[in-house]
N, C-alpha and C positions, 0 to 999 in steps of 0.2 A: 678356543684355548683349552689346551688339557694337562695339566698336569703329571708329569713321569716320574719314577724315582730311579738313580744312579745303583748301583752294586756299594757304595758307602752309606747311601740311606739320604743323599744330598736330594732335594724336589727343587725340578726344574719348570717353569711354566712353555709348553712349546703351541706351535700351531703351525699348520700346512697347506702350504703352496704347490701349483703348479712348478715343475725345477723347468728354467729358464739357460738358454744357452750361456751364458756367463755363470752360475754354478759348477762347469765341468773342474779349473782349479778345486773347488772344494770339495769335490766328490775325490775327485785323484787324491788328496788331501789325506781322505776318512780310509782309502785302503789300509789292511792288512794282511797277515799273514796265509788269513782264514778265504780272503777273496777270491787269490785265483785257485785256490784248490777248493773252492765250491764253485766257482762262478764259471771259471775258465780264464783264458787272457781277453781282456777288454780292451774296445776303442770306444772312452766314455761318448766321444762328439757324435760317433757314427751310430753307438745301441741309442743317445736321446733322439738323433734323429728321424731313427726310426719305430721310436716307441709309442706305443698305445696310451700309455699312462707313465706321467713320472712325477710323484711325489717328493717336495723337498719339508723337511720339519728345521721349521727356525726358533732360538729362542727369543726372547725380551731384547737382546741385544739386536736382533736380525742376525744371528750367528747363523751359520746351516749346521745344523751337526746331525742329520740323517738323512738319505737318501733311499728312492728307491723306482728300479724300472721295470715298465710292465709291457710285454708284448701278448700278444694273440696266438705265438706257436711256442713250442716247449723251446726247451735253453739246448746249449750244448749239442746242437743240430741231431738230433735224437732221431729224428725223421722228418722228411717233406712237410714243410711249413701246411702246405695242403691237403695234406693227410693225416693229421693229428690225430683226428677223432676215431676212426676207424682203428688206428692203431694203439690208441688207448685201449679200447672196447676190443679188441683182441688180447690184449697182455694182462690188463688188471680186471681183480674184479670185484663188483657193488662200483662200476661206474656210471657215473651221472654228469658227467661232464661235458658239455654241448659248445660249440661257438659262441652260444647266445651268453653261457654264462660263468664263463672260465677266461682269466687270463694266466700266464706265468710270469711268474718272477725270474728278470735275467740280472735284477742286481741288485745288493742292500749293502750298503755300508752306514758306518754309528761313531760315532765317537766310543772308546769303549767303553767307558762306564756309565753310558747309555744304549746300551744294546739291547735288552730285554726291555725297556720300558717304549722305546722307540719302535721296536720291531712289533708291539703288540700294537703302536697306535698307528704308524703305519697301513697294519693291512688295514687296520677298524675305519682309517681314513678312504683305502680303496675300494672297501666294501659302501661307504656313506656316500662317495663320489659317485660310483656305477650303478643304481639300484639294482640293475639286471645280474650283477654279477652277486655267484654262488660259491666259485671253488678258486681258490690262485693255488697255483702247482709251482713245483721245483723239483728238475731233475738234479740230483749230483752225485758224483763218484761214487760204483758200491762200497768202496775201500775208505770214504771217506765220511766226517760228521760235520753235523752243523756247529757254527760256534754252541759254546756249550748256553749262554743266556738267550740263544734263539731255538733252544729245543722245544720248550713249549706252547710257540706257535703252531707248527706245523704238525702233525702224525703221519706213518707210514701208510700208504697205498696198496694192497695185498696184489701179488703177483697173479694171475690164471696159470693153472698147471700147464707145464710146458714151455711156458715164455720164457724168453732168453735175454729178454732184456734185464732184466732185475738182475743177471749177473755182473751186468758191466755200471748200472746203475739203479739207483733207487728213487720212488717217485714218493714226492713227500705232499701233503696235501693241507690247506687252511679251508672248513668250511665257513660258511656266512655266520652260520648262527654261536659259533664262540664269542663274536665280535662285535656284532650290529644282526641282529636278526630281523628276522619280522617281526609285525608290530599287530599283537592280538586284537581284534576285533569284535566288539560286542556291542548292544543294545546300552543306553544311557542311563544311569540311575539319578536319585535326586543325590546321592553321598558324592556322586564325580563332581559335585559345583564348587568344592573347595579345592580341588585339583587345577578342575578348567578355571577359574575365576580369575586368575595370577595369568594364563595363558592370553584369556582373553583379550583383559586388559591392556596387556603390552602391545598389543596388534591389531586392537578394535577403537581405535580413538575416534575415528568417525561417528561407530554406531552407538557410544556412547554417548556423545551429543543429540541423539534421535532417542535412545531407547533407553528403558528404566534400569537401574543396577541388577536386576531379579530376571531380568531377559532372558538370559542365556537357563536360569532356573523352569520359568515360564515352559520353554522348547523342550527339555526334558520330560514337564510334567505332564503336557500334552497333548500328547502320544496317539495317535490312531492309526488308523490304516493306512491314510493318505498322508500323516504327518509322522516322520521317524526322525529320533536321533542316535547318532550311536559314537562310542568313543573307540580309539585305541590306547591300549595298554604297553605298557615297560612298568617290570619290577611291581607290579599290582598297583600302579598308577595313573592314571589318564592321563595322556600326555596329549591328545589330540581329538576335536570334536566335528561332527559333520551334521548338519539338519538336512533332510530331503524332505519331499514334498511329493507326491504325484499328479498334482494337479500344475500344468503347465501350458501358457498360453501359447499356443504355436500357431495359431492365426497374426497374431502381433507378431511371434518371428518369424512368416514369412512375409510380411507385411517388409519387413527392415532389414531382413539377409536374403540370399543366396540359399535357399535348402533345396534347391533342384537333385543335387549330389545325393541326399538324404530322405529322399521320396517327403518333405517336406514335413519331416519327424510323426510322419502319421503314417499309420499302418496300411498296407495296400486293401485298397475297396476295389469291388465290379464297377461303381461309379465314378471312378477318381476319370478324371479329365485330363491327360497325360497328350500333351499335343506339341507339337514343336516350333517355337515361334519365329517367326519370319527373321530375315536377317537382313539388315539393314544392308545399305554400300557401305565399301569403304570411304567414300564423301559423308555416308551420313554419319555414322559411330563406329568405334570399335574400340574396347573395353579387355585392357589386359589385366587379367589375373592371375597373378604370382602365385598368391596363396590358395586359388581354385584347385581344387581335388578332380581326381576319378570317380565315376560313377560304380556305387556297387550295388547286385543285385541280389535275389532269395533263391534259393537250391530251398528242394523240397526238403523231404523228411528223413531220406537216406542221410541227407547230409547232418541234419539235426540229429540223429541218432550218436556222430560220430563226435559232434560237436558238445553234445552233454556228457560224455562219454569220457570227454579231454578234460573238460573246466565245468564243473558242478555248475548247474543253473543259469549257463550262458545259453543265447539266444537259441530260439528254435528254427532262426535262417539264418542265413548262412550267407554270403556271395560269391559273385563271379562274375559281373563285368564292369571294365574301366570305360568312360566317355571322352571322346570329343577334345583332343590333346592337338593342340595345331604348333606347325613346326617352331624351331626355336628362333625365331626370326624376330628384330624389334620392329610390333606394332605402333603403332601410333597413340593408341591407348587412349583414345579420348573419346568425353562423355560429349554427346554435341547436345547442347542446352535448346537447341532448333527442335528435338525431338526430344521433348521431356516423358513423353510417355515409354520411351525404351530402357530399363531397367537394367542394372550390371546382367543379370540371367541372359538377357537377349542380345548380348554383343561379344558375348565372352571371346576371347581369342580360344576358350573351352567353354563350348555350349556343357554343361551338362545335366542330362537327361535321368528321369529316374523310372523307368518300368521296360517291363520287356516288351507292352505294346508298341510302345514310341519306337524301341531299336527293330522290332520287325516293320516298320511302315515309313515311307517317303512320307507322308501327309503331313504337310504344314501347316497347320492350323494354328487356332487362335491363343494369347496368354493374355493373360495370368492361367497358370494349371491350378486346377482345383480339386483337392484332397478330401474323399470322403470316408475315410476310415478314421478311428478312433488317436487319439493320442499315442504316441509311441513310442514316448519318452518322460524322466522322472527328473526333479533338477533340485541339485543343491543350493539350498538356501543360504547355509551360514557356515564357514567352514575356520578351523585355526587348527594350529599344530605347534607346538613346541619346536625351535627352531632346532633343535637336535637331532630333531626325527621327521623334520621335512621331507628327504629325500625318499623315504617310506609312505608318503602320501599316497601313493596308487595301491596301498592293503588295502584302504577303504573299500574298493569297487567293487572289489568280487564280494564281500557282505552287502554291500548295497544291493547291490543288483541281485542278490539271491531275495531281498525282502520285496523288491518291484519284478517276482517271475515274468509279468508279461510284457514290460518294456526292455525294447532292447537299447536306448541311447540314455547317459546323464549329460546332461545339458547346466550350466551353469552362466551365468551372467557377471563378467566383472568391468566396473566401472574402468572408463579410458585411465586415469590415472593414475591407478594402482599399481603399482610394480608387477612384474610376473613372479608367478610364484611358482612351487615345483612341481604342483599337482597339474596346471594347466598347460607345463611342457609335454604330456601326454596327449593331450585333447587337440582335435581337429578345431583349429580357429575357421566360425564361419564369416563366409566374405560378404561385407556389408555391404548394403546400398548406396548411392554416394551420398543420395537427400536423405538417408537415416536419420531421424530425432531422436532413437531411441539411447544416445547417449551412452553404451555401456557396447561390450564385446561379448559377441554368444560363442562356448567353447562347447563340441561336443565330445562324446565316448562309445564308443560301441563296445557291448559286451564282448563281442568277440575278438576283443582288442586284446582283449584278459590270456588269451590264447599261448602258450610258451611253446609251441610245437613249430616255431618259425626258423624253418631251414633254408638256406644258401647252399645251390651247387650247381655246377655246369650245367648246361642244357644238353639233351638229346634230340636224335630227331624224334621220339616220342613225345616230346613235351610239344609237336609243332601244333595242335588239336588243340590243347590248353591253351598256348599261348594266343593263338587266333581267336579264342573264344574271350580273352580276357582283354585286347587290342581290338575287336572287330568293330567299335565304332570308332574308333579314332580315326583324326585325318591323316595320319601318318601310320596307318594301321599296314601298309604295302611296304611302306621303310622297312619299319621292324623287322614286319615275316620276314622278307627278301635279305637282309643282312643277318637275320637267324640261320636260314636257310645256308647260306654261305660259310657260316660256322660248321654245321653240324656237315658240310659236304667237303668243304677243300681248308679249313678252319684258316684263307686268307681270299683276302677282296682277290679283286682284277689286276688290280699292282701290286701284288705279290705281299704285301702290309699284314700282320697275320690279325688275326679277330679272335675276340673269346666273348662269350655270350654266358649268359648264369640267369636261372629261375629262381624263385621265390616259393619256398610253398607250404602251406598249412596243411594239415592234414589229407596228408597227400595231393591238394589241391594248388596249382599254381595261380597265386597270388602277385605277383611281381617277373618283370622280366628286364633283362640290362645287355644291353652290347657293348663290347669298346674295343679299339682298335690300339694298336699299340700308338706314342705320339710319335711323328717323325718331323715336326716343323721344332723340335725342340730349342735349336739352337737362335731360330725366329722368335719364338716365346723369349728365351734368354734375353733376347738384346731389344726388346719392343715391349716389354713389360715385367714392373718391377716383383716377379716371381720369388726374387731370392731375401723382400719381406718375410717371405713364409716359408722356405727351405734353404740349408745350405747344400748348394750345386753340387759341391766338389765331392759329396758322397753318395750323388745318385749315379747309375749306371742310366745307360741309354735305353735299353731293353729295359728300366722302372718306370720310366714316365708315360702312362695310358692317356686316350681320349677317348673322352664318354660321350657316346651317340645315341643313345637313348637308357631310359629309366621312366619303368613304370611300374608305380606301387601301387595296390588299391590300400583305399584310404582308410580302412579300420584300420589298415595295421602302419599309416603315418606315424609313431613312435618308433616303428621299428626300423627307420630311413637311416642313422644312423648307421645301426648291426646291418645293413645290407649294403651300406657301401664299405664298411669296415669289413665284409667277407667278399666282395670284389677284389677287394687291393690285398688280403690275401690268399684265396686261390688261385688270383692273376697274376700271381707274385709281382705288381706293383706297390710301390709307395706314392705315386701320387696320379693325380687324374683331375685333367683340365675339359671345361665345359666353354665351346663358344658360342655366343649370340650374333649372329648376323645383321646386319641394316637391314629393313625392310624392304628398302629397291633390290634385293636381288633376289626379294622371295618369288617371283614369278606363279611360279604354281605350286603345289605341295611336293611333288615327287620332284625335287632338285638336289642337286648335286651338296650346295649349301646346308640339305632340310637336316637339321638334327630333331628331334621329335621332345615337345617342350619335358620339361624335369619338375616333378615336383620337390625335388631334392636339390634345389635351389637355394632355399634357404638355411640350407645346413651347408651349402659352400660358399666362400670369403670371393667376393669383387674383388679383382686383380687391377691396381693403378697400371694406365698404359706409362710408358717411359720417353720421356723428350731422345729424339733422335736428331743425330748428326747428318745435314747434307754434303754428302763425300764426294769430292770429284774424282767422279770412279776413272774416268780416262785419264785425266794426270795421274793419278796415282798408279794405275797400270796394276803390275805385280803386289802391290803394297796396297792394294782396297782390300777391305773385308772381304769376307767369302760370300758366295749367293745370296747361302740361308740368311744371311743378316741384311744385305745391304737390297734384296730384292722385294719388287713392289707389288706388294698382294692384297686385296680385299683386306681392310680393316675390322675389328670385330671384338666384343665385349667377352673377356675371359672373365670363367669363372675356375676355382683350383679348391682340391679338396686332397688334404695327403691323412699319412698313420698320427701325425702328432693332433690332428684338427679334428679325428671322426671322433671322440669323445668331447671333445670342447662342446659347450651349449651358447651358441648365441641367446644375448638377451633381448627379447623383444621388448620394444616399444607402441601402445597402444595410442599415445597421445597424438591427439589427432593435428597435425602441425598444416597449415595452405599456406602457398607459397601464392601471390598472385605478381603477373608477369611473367613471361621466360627473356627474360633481359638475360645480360652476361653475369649480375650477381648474382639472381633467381637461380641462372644453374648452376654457377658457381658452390651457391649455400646448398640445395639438393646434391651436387656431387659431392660434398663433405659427407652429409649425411648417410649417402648411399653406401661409399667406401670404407665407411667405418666397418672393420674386422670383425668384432663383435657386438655388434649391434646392429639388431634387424628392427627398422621403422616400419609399423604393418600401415599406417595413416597419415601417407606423404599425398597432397593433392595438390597439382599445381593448375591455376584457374587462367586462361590466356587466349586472347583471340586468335589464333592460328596455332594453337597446340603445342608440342615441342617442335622447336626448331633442326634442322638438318636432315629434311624427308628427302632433300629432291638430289637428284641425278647431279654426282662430282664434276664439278668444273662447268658448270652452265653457266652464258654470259651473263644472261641479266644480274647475276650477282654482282656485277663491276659497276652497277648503279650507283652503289655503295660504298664508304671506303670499309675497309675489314678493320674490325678492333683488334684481330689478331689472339682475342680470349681463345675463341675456339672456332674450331672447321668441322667442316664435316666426315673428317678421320677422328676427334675428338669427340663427338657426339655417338659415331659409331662404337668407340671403346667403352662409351660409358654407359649407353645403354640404359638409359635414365626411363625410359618404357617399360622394364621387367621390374619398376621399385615406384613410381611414381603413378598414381593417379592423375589422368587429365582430362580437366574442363574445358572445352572450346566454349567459349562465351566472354562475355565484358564484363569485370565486376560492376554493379550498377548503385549497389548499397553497401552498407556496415551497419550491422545493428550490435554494438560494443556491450550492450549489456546485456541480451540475449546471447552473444558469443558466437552470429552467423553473418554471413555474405548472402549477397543475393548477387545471383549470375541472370544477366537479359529481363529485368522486370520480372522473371517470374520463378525462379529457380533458386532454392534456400541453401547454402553450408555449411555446416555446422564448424566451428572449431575451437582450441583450445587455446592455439596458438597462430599468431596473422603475422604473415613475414611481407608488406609490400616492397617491392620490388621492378615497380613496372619500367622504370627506365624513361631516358626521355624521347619523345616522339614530334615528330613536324606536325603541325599543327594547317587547317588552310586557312587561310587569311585572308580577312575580309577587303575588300575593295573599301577604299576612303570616301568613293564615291565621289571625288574632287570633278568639278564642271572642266576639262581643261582647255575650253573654249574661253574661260576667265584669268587664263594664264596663272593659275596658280604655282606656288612655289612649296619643298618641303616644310618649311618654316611656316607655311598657313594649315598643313593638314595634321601635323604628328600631335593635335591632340588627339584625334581619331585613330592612330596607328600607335604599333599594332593590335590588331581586336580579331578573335579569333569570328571565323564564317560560320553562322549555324542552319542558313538555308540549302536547298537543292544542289549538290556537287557537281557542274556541267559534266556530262560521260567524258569531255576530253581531256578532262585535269587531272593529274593524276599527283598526287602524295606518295612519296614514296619512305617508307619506313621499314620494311622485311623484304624479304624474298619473295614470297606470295604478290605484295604489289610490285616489286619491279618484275614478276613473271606476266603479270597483266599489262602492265605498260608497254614489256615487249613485244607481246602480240598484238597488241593494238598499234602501235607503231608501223608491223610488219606486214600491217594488213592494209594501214588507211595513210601510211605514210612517206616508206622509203620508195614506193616507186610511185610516188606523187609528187605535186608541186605544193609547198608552203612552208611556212617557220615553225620550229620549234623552240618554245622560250622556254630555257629554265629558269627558274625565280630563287635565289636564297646568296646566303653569304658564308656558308661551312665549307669546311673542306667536298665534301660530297658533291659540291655543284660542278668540280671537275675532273672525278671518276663519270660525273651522268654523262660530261660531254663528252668524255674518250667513249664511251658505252656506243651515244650515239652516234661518234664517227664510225666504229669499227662494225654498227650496223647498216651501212650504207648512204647515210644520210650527211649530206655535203655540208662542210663547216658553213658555206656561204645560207644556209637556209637553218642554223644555229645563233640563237640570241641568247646570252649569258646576260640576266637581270641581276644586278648585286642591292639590296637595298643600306641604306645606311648603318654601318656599326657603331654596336651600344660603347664601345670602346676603343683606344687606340691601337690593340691588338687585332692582326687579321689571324685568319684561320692557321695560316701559313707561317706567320711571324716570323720569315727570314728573308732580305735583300734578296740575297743570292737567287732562293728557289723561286720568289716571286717573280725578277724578271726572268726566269727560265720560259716557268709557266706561261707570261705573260709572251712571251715570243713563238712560244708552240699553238697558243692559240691563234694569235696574229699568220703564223706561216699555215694553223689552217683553215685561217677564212671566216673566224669565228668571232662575231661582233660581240663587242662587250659595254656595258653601258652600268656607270657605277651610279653609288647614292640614287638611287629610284625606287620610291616608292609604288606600287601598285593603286592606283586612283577608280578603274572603273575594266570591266570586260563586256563584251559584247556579243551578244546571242545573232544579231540579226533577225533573222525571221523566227528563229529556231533558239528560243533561248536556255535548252537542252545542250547547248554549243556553243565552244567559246569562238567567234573567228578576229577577233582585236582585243587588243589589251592595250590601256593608257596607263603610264607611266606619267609622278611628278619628279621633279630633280630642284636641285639647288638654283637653277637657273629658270629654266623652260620644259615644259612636260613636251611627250611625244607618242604616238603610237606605232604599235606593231600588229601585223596581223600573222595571223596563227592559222595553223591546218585544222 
């Protein structure tokens, strides 16, 4: 909330939103005179939709009465969207104006006697929203001024002798620091405790319950080498406090994360034990990591030179290589509890590796790796800020990190439950272990992260040496080259498709690399998934929708994912760019036609809901069916969509560690809720389940007709959802609850921790025990059902089979087709659900004669059948009859018989209401 005043001296209370496509009436609304002869003529629907930033300021009433939109290239089509910079940097001069940290203004409107107070809180708003952002520009007419109450924002731009633009126009400029500047940085005194004390307070209610009123006094007063506090300043006042420490346990974190990526926060030794761990099968584990990074390495001293050179007292290494990036295909993603000793590091769908011994050598060898260099990192201990000056949280770092010269990571520790804050939207989240105790999320930083020298631009074929050297271990390291290559030679695939390709690079060093192809299944997209949540269609051109085929950033510079797809989409002059994930069955091998190369820019794009489709009969319809692209049948697959209005948006992450146990139809149900959520990223979804996620296998295979289909979902929904790139999974049995500890135990031996327990398991057949009835004494239902039913807890005969999933009716079918259709014996089904008569169509349509088919029904707990309709019941019951298929109702299960071999059932007795009977069985 901030306060304005009118040109009369009236004060309004206002505050600022995102502007929202229903704002446009009110924007058209606030025009004037002064609009189009600064702005030009506007299509408001078309500049929001393709805008970077659009501010709306509301007051107390929810009124909008200011506007304002922000793109990445100058107004007034000035020059090539993709050329800005150069052509800045030719015309004016004392320019400082980069991609990273300039946007323009293409539009402000005010109510009028909120012009000047609006327009000053405006930028101050787009300066607090973007930290990165330095300068917002405006071109307009030489001939022409600014309204007169918005003169004071902006000042003139000084011409370069000789340019010729300053005749037809004038470049007017807003720096940062009139508005929102930095935020001074210095050492802690004991006089800041009545500053920070208020601060504290409001946002430490936790450690006030633990620690003394004088605590935050305490950290100030002492100070040493290993222990620092420091504040930042506004206005000669602390507005924000940081505690470090350099003493930090990094045997515990790699005990409980993931620091393969990070040489394991310890500094490179002769000694360190850098091996690479065996890989299990796909039967045993496989472990997807959404949030695993790239591997980065040290450049010697050359590069350190250039690197202190950039950013006062950042690291003295440097990187250059990425790891272990497997195509974007949905894994299976499961921990298998059979193999507790395989740790997320050892299953990754990204192994990744941290020294340049390991990437020079095949040798397989043994894990855990072990780190024999020092400490290699400092971690903050206690941190607050004034919520005004949040978004300035990362001034911290470069003071910090100038008082710990020889560490190059900050490392920080935040409890699962804590909200995100805005300092830790910077920090590499490491990826935890799944049996972690350690109860809290480790973030890291690299100083080199501090780096502002992060440029975006096409690739050459110069850059092909870099680019291999920053891909050379990835599994998809041949994609890349090979579709680089393609670019920089004929800039289109094999079908004529055009391609553009763009590096990344720091100090002259390629850091990142991105391919995408223009998108040409557009109008498939359109009608098979709800895209136009996130864009209106009707103002994209065909030649703006790209597909993104790969993206790779190394991970110091993970903050900067954002700005590098935001300078994709404009030098590509696209506005939007879709990502898909494939089913797992078509991964075959790496180099396929399907392989996109995984993204760690994932989590900065929004899951796309698939769309319920119509089946059209395309033959009657003739002339009158939809067109190909819509109505043809292709490979299903999990979109992901990133456009102009979403590359500044910040998803909120969620640290709270939620298990899902089951994959029943709710289990996935409540997980695709969760997953789908727009802005919100869940880092600690685990779902715990005896066969993992459902919908692995091969579309349209018979044994699934064991089964009747619920109809929730198929295996085209499973594929759209892609619930592998967002979910953690347990193959195992929950076996415990410990409710007050707050963990599952998986298989007797296997702990999980959580916050939150969603059960879910759904209901299952059970095997049922034999009543054990003599039926040589003629018994009757009426003497056994106090004994029935009671479930069976001894030795399962191999020929019985339960059928509950896919996985068991895949086993019953092979087993059938092995020991049964071209034999002689019966097969009994036993139950009273609907399901007893999808198993018998199953097993006619497998070859096995209805006359060698026994349908067991035992008595119903009610007067309801499964069926519950006249009509269908005699249907069924005459299809059965016509094929041969004995039916024998109210029978209870009395005894089975092994014969010789009690591993095997070959008879079964049956009680009934009357007289029991036997059957024998194959």
């Amino acid at each position: 909330m901030t306060t304005v005043t009118t040109s009369r001296g009236k004060t309004e209370v206002v505050s600022a939103r995102r502007t929202e496509s229903h704002d446009v009436s009110d924007i058209i609304s606030l025009f004037n005179r002064f609009t189009e002869v600064v702005f030009g003529r506007i299509d408001v629907t078309y500049l929001l939709e393709k805008s970077t930033l659009a501010l709306t300021l509301c007051n107390e009433k929810n009124e909008a009465i200011a506007h304002a939109v922000f793109l990445d290239y100058p107004n007034w089509n000035i020059t090539d969207q993709s050329d800005w910079e150069s052509f800045l940097r030719e015309n004016y001069i004392n320019n400082k104006c980069t991609p990273l940290n300039t946007l323009f203004l293409h539009l402000f409107v005010a109510k009028e006697e909120y012009t000047a107070g609006c327009s000053q809180e405006i930028v101050r708003r787009a300066f607090v929203t973007v930290p990165e952002l330095q300068f917002i520009l405006l071109f307009i007419p030489a001939d022409e001024n600014l309204e007169p109450d918005m003169g004071d924002v902006f000042e003139k731009m000084m011409t370069a002798p000789g340019a010729v633009v300053g005749t037809n126009f004038t470049l007017l400029a807003c720096p940062r620091h009139r508005y929102h500047p930095q935020l001074y940085i210095r050492k802690a005194r004991l006089e800041d405790y009545d500053d920070l004390m208020p601060i504290w307070t409001r946002q430490s209610e936790a450690l006030k319950q633990t620690h003394s009123e004088y605590f935050l006094a305490d950290l100030i007063e002492c100070q040493d080498e290993e222990n620092q506090a420091v504040v930042c300043e506004a206005g000669d006042t602390a507005v924000g406090f940081m505690s470090l420490c350099s003493q930090v346990n990094v045997s515990l974190f790699q005990e409980c994360f993931d620091l393969e990526p990070f040489h394991g926060l310890c500094k490179p030794h002769p000694e360190d034990t850098l091996k690479m761990p065996q890989k299990p099968s796909v039967q045993e584990a496989h472990i997807f990591k959404p949030d695993a990074f790239m591997l980065f390495h040290y450049l010697g001293e050359d590069k350190s030179n250039q690197l202190s050179q950039e950013v006062e007292s950042v690291s003295s290494r440097h990187f250059e290589h990425v790891h272990d990036q497997d195509a974007a295909v949905q894994k299976d993603g499961a921990i298998t509890i059979s193999h507790p000793e395989l740790l997320l590091g050892d299953v990754g769908v990204q192994d990744l590796k941290a020294s340049e011994a390991l990437l020079e050598t095949e040798d397989q060898g043994a894990f855990p790796q072990v780190y024999r260099g020092a400490s290699n990192a400092f971690c903050i201990r206690l941190f607050c800020i004034d919520e005004k000056y949040e978004t300035r949280s990362l001034d911290f770092l470069n003071y910090a990190f100038k008082l710990f010269p020889d560490k190059d990571f900050c490392v920080t520790l935040v409890p699962h439950h804590v909200p995100e804050f805005h300092l830790i939207r910077s920090f590499v989240r490491a990826v935890p272990f799944c049996t972690s105790k350690l109860g809290q999320e480790l973030y890291m930083f690299h100083r080199a992260g501090l780096l502002k020298s992060f440029n975006v631009r096409r690739a050459t074929t110069n850059d092909l040496p870099g680019v291999k050297m920053l891909v050379r271990t990835l599994s998809l390291n041949e994609s890349i080259l090979n579709d680089l290559k393609i670019f920089t030679l004929a800039r289109r695939d094999p079908d004529g498709i055009p391609v553009q390709a763009f590096v990344a690079e720091v100090l002259d060093q390629i850091v990142g690399v991105s391919v995408i192809r223009d998108e040409m299944d557009i109008e498939y997209i359109r009608s098979h998934y709800n895209i136009e949540d996130f864009i209106h269609f009707d103002h994209y051109q065909q030649e703006e929708h790209g597909h993104l085929y790969h993206f790779v950033l190394n991970p110091i510079f993970h903050h900067y994912t954002k700005q590098f797809l935001k300078e994709i989409l404009r030098l590509a002059h696209k506005s939007s760019l879709y990502y898909p994930i494939y089913p797992q069955y078509v991964e075959g091998k790496f180099q396929n036609p399907c392989a996109h190369s995984l993204t760690s820019a994932l989590h900065y794009m929004v899951p796309v809901r698939p769309r319920r489709q119509i089946v059209y009969p395309l033959e009657e319809l003739g002339i009158n069916a939809p067109s190909e692209q819509v109505s043809k049948d292709q490979l299903r697959y999990s979109l992901n969509h990133i456009n102009r209005k979403l590359v500044l948006e910040s998803k909120v992450s969620i640290n709270t560690r939620i298990v899902v146990v089951g994959a029943s139809d709710v289990g996935i149900s409540f997980l695709e809720t969760l997953v789908f959520c727009p802005r919100l990223k869940f880092n600690n979804l685990t779902l715990i389940s005896i066969r993992g996620l459902p919908g692995k296998d091969l579309l349209g295979s018979k044994h699934r007709r064991f089964l009747i289909n619920s109809h929730c979902f198929n295996d085209e929904d499973y594929a759209q959802m892609s619930l592998c790139s967002w979910v953690n999974v347990v193959v195992g049995k929950m076996t415990g609850i410990n409710r007050a500890a707050k963990y599952v135990v998986v298989s007797k031996e296997q702990t999980i921790p959580y916050d939150y327990l969603v059960l879910c398991t759904g209901q299952k057949y059970q095997v049922l025990a034999p009543t054990g009835a003599d039926i040589s004494k003629l018994p009757t239902n009426r003497e056994v059902t106090s004994k029935w039913p009671q479930r069976y807890t001894g030795q399962v005969p191999s020929n019985h089979f339960t059928l509950n999933d896919d996985e068991d009716c895949l086993k019953a079918t092979h087993w059938l087709k092995e020991n049964v259709v071209n034999s002689e014996g019966n097969v009994i089904v036993y139950g009273n659900t609907i399901d007893i008569y999808t198993t018998v169509e199953t097993l006619l349509s497998l070859g096995i004669s209805g006359s060698r088919i026994h349908l067991v029904q035992p008595p119903l707990s009610s007067n309801v059948t499964c069926l519950n309709n006249n009509a269908v019941e005699g249907a069924v019951e005459e299809a059965l009859w016509r094929a041969g298929v004995s039916v024998h109702r109210d029978s209870i299960l009395a005894q089975w018989g092994g014969g010789d071999s009690p591993a095997l059932i070959t008879c079964a007795t049956f009680t009934t209401d009357t007289k029991p009977f036997r059957l024998q069985c194959s």
